[in-house]
TORMAR-976988 format. One line per 10 residues: number of its first residue (from 1); their letters; for each residue x, y, z of N, C-alpha, C, O, CB. Coordinates in Angstrom, 3 decimals, padded with zeros to 6 digits. Glycine has a CB too. Layout:
% TORMAR-976988
NUM	A	X Y Z X Y Z X Y Z X Y Z X Y Z  ...
% end
This chain:
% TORMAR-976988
1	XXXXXXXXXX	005.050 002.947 -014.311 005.885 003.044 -013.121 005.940 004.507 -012.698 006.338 005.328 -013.524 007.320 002.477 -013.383  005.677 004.792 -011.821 005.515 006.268 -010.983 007.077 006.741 -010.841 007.913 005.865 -011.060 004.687 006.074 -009.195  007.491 007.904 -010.532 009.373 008.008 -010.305 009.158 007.528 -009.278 009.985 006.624 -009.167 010.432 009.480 -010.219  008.480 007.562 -008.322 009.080 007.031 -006.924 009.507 005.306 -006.926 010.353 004.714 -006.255 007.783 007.314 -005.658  008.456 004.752 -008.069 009.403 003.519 -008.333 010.414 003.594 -008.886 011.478 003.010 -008.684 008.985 002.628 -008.951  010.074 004.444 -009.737 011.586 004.511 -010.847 012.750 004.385 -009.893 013.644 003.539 -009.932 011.861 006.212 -011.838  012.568 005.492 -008.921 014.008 005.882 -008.067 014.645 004.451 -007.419 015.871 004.455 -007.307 013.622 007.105 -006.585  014.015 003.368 -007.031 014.168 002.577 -006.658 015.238 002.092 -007.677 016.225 001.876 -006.973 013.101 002.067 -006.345  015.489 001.870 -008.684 016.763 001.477 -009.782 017.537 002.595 -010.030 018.001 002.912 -011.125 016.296 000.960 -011.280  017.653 003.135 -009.070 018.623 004.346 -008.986 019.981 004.114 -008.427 019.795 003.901 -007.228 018.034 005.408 -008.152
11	XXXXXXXXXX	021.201 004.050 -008.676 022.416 003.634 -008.023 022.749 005.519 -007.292 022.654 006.700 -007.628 023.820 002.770 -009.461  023.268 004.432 -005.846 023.174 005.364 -004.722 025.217 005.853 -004.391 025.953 005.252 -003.609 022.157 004.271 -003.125  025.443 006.537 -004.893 027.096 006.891 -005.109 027.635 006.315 -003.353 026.887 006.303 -002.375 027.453 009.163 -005.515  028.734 005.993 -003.364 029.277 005.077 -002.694 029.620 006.512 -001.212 029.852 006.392 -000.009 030.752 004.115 -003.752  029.531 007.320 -001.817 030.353 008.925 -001.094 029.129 009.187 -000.367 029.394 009.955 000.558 030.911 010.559 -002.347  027.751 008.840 -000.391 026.370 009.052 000.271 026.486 008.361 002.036 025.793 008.552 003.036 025.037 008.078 -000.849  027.941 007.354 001.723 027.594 006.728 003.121 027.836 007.652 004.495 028.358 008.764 004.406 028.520 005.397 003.271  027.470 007.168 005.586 027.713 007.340 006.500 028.101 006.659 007.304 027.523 005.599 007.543 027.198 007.713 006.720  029.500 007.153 008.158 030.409 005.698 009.119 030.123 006.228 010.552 030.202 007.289 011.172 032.593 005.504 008.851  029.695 004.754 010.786 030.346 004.320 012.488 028.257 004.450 012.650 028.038 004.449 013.862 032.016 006.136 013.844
21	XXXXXXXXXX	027.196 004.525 012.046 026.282 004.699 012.846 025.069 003.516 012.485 024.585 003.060 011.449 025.902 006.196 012.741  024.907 003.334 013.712 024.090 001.625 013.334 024.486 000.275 013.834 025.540 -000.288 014.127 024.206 001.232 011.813  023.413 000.029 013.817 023.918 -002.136 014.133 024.979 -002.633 012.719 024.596 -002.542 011.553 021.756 -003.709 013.884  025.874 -002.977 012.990 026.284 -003.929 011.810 025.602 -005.160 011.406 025.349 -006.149 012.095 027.509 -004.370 012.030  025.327 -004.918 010.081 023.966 -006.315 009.162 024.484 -007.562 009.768 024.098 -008.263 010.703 024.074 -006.637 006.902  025.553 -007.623 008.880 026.074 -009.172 008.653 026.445 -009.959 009.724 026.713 -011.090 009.320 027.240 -009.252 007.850  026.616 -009.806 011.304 026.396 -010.766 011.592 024.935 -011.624 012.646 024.782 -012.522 013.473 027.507 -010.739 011.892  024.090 -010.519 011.838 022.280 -010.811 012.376 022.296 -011.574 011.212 022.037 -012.717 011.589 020.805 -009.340 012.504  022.492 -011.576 009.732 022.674 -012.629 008.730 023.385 -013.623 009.100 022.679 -014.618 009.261 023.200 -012.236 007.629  024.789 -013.850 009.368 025.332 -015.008 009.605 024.089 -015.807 010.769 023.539 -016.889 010.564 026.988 -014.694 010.200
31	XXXXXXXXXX	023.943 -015.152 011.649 023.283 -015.929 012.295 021.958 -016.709 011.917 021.612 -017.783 012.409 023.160 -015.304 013.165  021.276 -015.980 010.957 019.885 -016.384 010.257 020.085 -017.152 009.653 019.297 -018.096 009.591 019.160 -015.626 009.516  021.378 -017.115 008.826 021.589 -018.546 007.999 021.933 -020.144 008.869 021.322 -021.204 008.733 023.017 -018.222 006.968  023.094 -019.848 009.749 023.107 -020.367 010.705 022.025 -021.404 011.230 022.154 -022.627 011.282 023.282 -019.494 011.299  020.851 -020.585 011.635 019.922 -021.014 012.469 018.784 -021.580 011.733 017.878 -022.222 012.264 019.551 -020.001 013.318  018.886 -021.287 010.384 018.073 -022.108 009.257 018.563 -023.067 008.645 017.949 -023.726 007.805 017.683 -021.444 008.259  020.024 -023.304 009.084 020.869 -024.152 008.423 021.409 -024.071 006.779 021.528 -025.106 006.123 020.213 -025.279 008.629  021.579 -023.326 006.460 021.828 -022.563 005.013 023.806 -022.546 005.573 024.254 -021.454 005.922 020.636 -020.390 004.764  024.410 -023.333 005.583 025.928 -023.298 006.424 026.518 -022.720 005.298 027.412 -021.874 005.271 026.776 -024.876 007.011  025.796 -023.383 004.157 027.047 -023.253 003.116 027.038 -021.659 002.199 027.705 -021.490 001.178 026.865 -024.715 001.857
41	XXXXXXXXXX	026.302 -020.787 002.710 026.428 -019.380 002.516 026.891 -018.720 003.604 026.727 -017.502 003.685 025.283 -018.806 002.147  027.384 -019.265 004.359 027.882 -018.275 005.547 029.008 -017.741 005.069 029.114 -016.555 004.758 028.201 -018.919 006.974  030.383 -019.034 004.942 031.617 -018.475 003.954 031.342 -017.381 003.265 032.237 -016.612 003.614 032.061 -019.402 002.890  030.595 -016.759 002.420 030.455 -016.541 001.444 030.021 -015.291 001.884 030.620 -014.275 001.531 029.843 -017.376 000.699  028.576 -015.231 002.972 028.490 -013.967 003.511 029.806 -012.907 004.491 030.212 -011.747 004.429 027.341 -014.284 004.310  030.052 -013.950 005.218 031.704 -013.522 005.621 032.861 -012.824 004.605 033.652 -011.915 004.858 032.434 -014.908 006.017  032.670 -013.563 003.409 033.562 -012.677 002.810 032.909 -011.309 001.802 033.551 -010.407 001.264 034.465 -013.665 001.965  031.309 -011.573 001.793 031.090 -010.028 001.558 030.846 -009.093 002.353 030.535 -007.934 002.078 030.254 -009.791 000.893  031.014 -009.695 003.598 031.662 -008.400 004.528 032.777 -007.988 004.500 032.960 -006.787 004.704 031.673 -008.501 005.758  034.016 -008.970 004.203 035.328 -008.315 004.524 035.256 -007.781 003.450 035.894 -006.729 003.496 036.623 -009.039 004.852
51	XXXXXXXXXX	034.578 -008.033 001.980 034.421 -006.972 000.540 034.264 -005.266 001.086 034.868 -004.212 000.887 032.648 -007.474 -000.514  032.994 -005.758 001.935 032.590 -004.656 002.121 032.987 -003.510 002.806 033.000 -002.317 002.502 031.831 -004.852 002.381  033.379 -004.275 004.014 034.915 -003.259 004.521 035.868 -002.553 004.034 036.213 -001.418 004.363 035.768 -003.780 005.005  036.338 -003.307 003.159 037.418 -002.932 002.169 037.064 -002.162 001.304 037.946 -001.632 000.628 037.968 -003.886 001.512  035.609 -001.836 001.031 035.473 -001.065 000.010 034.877 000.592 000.548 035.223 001.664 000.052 034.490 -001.919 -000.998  033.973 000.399 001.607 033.482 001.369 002.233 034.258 001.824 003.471 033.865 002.786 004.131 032.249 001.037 002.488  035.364 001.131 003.789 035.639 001.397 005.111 034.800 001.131 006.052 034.751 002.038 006.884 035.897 002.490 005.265  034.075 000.199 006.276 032.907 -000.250 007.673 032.135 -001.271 007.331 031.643 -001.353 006.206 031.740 000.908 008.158  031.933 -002.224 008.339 030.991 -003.014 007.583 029.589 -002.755 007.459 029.168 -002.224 008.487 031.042 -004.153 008.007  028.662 -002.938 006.546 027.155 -002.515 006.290 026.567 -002.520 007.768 026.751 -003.290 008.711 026.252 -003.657 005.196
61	XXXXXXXXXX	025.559 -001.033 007.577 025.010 -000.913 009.167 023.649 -000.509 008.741 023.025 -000.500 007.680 025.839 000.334 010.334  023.403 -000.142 010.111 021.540 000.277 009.821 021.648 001.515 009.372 020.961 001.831 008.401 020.323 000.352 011.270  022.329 002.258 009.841 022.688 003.605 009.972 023.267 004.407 008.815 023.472 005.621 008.824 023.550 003.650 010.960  023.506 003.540 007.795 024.908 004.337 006.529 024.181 005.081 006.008 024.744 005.439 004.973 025.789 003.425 005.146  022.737 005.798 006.144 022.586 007.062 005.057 021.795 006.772 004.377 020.817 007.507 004.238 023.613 007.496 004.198  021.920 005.522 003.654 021.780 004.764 002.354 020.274 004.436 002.234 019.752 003.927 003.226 022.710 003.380 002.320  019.429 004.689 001.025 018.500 004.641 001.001 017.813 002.771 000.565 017.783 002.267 -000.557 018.358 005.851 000.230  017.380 002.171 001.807 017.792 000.915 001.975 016.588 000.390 000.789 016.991 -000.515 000.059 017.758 000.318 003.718  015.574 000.736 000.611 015.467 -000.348 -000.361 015.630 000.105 -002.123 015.272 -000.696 -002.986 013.947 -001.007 -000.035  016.034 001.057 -002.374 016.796 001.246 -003.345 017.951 000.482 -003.687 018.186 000.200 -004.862 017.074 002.269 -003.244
71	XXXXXXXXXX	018.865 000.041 -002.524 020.146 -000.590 -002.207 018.813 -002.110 -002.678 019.039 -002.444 -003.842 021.140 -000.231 -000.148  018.145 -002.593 -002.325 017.300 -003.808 -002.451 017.001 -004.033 -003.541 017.035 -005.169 -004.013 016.227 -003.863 -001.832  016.666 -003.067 -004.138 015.860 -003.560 -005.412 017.165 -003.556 -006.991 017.115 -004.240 -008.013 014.240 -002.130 -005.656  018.099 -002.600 -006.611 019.120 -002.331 -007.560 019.820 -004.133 -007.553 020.220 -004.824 -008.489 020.316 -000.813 -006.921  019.726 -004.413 -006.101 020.853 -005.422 -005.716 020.222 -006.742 -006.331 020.917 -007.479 -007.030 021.178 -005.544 -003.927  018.805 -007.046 -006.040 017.799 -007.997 -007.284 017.277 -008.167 -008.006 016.543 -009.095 -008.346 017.234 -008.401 -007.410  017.727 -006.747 -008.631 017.344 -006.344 -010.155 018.912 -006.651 -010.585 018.886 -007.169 -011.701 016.651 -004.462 -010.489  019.893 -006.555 -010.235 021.425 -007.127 -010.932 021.771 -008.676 -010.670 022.729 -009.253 -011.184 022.824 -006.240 -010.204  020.670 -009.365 -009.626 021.030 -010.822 -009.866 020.394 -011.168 -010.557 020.793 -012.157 -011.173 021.039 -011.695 -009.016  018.722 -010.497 -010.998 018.311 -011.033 -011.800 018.776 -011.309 -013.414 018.725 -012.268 -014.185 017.451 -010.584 -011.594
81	XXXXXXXXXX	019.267 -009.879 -013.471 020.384 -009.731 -015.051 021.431 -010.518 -015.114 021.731 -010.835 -016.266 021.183 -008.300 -015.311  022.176 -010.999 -014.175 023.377 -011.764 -014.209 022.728 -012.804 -014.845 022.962 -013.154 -016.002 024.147 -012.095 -012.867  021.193 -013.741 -013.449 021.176 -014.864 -013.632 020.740 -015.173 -015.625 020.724 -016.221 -016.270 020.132 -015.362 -012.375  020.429 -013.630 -016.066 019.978 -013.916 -016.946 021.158 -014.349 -018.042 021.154 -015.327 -018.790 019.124 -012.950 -017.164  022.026 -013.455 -017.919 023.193 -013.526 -018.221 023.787 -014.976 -018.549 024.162 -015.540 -019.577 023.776 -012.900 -017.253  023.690 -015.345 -017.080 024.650 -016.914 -017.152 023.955 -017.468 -017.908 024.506 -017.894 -018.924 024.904 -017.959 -015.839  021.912 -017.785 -017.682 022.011 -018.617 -018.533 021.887 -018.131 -020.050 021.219 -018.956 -020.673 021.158 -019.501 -018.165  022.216 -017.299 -020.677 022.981 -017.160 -022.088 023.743 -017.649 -022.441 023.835 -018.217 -023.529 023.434 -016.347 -022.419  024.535 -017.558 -021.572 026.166 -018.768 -021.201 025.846 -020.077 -021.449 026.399 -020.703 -022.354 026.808 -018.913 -019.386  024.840 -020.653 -020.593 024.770 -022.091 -020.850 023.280 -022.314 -020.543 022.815 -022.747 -019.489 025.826 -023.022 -019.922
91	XXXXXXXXXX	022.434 -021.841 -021.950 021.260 -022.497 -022.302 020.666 -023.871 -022.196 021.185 -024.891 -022.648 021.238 -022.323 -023.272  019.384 -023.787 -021.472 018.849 -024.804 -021.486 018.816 -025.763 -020.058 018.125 -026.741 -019.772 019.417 -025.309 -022.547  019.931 -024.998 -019.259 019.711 -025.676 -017.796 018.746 -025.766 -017.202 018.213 -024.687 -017.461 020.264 -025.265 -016.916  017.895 -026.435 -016.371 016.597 -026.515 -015.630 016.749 -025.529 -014.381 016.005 -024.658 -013.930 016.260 -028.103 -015.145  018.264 -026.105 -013.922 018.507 -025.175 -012.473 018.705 -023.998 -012.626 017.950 -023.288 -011.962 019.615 -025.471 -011.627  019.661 -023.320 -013.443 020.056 -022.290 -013.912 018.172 -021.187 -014.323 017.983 -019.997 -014.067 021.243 -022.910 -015.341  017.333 -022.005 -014.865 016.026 -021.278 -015.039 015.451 -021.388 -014.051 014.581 -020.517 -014.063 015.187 -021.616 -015.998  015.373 -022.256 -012.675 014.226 -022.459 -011.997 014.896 -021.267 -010.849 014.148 -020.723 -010.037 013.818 -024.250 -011.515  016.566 -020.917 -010.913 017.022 -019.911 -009.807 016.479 -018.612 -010.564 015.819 -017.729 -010.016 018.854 -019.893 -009.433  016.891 -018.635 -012.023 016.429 -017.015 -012.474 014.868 -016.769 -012.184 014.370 -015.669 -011.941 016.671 -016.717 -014.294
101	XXXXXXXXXX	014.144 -018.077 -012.258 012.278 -017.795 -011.431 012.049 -017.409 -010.743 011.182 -016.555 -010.566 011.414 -018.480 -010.953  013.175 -018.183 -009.633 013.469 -017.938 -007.918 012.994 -016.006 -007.550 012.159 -015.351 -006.926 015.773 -018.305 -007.543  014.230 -015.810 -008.464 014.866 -014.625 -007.990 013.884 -013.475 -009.154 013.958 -012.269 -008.921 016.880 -014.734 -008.197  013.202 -013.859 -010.096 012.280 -013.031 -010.202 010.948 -012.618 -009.561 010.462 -011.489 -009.506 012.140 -013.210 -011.030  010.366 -014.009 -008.992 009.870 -014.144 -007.667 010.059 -013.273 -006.604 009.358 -012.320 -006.263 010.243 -015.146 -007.251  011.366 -013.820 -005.986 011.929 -012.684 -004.605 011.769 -011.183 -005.042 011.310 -010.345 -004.265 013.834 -012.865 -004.184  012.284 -010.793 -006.694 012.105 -009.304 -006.790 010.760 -008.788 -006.926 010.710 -007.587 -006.659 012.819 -008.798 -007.884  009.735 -009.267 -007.231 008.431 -008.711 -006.828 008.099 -009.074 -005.548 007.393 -008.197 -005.051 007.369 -009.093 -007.676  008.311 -010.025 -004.769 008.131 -010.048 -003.570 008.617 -008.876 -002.575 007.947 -008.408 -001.655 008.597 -011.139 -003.309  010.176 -008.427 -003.024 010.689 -007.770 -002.483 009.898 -005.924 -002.603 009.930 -004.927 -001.881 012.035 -008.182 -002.967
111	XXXXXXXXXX	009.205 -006.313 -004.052 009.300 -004.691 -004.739 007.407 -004.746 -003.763 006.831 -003.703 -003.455 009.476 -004.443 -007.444  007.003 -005.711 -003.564 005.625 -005.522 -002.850 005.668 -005.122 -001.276 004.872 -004.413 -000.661 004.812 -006.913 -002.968  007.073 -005.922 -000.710 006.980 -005.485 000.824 007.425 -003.725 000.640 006.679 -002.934 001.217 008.308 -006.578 002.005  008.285 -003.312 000.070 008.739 -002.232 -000.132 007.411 -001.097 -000.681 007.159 000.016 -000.221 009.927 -002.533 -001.085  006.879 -001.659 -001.539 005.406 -000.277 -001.843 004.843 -000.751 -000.411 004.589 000.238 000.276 003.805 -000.565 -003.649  004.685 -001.465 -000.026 003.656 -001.418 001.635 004.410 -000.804 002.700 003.865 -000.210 003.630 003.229 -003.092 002.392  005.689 -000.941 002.573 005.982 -000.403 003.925 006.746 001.272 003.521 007.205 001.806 004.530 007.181 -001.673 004.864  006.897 002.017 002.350 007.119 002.975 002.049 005.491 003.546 001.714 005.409 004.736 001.409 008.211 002.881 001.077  004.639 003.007 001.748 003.202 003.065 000.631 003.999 003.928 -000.258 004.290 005.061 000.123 001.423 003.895 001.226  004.361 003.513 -001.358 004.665 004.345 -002.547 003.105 004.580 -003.358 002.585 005.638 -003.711 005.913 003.466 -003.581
121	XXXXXXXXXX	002.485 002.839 -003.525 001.590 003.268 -004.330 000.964 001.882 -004.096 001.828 001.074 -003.758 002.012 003.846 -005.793  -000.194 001.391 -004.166 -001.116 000.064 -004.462 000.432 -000.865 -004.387 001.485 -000.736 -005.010 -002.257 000.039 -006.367  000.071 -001.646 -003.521 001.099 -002.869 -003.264 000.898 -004.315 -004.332 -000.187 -004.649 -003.856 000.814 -003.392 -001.530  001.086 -005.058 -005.083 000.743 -006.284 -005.720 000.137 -006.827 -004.650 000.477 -006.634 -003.482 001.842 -007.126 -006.335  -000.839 -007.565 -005.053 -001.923 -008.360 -004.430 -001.239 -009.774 -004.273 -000.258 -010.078 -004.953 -003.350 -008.394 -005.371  -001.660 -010.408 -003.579 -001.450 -012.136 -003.402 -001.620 -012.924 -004.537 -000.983 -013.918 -004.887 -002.464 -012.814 -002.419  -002.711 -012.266 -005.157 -003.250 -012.781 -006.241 -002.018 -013.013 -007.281 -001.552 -014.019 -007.816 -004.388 -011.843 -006.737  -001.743 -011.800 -007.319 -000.397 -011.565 -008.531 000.982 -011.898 -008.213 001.779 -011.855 -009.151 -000.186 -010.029 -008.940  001.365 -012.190 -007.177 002.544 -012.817 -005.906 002.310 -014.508 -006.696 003.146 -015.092 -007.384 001.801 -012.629 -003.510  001.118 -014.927 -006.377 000.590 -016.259 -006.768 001.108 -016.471 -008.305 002.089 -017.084 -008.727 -001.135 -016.311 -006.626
131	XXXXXXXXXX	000.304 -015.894 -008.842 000.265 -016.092 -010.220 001.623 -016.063 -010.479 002.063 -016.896 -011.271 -000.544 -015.123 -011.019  002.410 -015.226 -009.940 004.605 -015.108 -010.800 004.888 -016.292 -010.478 005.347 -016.956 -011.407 006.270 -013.847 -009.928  004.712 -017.178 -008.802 005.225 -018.013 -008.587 004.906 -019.362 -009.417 005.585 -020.364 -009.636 005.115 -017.966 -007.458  003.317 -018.899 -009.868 003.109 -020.077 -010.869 003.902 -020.162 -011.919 004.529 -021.111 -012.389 001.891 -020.111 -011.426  003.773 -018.754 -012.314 004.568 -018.980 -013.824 006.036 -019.283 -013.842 006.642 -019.962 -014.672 004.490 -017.661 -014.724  006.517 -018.648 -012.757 008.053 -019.466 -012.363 008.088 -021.131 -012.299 009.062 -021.822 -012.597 008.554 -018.981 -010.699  006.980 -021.538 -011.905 007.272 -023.194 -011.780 006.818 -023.924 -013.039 007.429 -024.872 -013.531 006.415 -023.922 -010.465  005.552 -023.333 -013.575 005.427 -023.648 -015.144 006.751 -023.505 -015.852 007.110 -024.528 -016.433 004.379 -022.644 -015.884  007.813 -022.133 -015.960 008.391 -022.113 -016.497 010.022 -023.585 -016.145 010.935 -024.058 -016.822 008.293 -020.676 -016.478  009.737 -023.668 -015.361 010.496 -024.946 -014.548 009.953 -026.191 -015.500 010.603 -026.972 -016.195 009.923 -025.163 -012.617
141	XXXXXXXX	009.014 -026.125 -015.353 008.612 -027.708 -015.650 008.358 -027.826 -017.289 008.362 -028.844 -017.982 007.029 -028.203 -014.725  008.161 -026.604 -017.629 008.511 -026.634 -019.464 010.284 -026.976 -019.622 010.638 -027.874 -020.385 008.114 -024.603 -020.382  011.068 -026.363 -019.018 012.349 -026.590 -019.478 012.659 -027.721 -019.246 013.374 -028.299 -020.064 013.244 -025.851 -019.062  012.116 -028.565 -017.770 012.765 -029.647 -018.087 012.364 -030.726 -018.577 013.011 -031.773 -018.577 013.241 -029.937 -017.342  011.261 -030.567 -019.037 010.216 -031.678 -020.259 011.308 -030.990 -021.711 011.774 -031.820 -022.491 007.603 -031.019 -020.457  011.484 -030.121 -021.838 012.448 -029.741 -022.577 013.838 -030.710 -022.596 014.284 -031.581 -023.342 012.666 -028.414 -022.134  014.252 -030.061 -021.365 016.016 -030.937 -021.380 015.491 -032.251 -021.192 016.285 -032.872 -020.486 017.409 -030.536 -019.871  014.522 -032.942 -021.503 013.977 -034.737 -021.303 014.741 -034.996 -022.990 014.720 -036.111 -023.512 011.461 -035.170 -021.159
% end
């Protein structure tokens, strides 16, 4: 890993922001969910805006300073640990493994659009995009020949 990836798992101090400059995110999200029909995360995005307000004083913008896909990769590199987390909690779920796939998936997906559009360095190929998603669904279909 080069530092310039490294930096990417870098937590960005909350005092880095900048207020009042930018589109506000969340409600170009509400609407995406919305319009894909995903209803039942809207609640949910709604209230991590009013989080977010409350915590930064503003809601998330284009504009805060913030070095945005650092903020990306920290943010699905900690669901991925949670999801790993939970299932420690309760081993052996199918769903619980096929979301932690999901979302190991999305984080190389995410960490490939990010080397292409920063060029940090050689982007993952399709090839290798392919291959995680396989092994995410292999790993699916072992657990639940497992939980059988």
């Amino acid at each position: 890993m080069t530092n310039q990836i490294a930096t990417l798992a870098t937590t960005i101090p909350v005092s880095a922001t900048i207020h009042g400059v930018g589109e506000e995110v969340f409600p170009r999200l509400i609407q995406r969910l919305h319009d894909i029909g995903c209803k039942e995360l809207i609640p949910l995005a709604e209230e991590r805006n009013r989080l977010g307000i409350a915590k930064h004083g503003q809601p998330l913008r284009t504009g805060d300073g913030r070095h945005t896909p650092t903020e990306i990769m920290g943010e699905i590199l900690d669901a991925t640990v949670y999801g790993e987390k939970y299932d420690m909690q309760h081993p052996g779920d199918p769903l619980i493994e096929d979301a932690i796939a999901a979302t190991i998936v999305a984080a190389l997906k995410w960490l490939n659009a990010i080397k292409n559009r920063e060029a940090i360095q050689q982007p993952w190929t399709q090839e290798e995009l392919d291959r995680a998603e396989v092994k995410a669904k292999e790993l699916k279909t072992l657990l639940m020949e497992e939980s059988e």
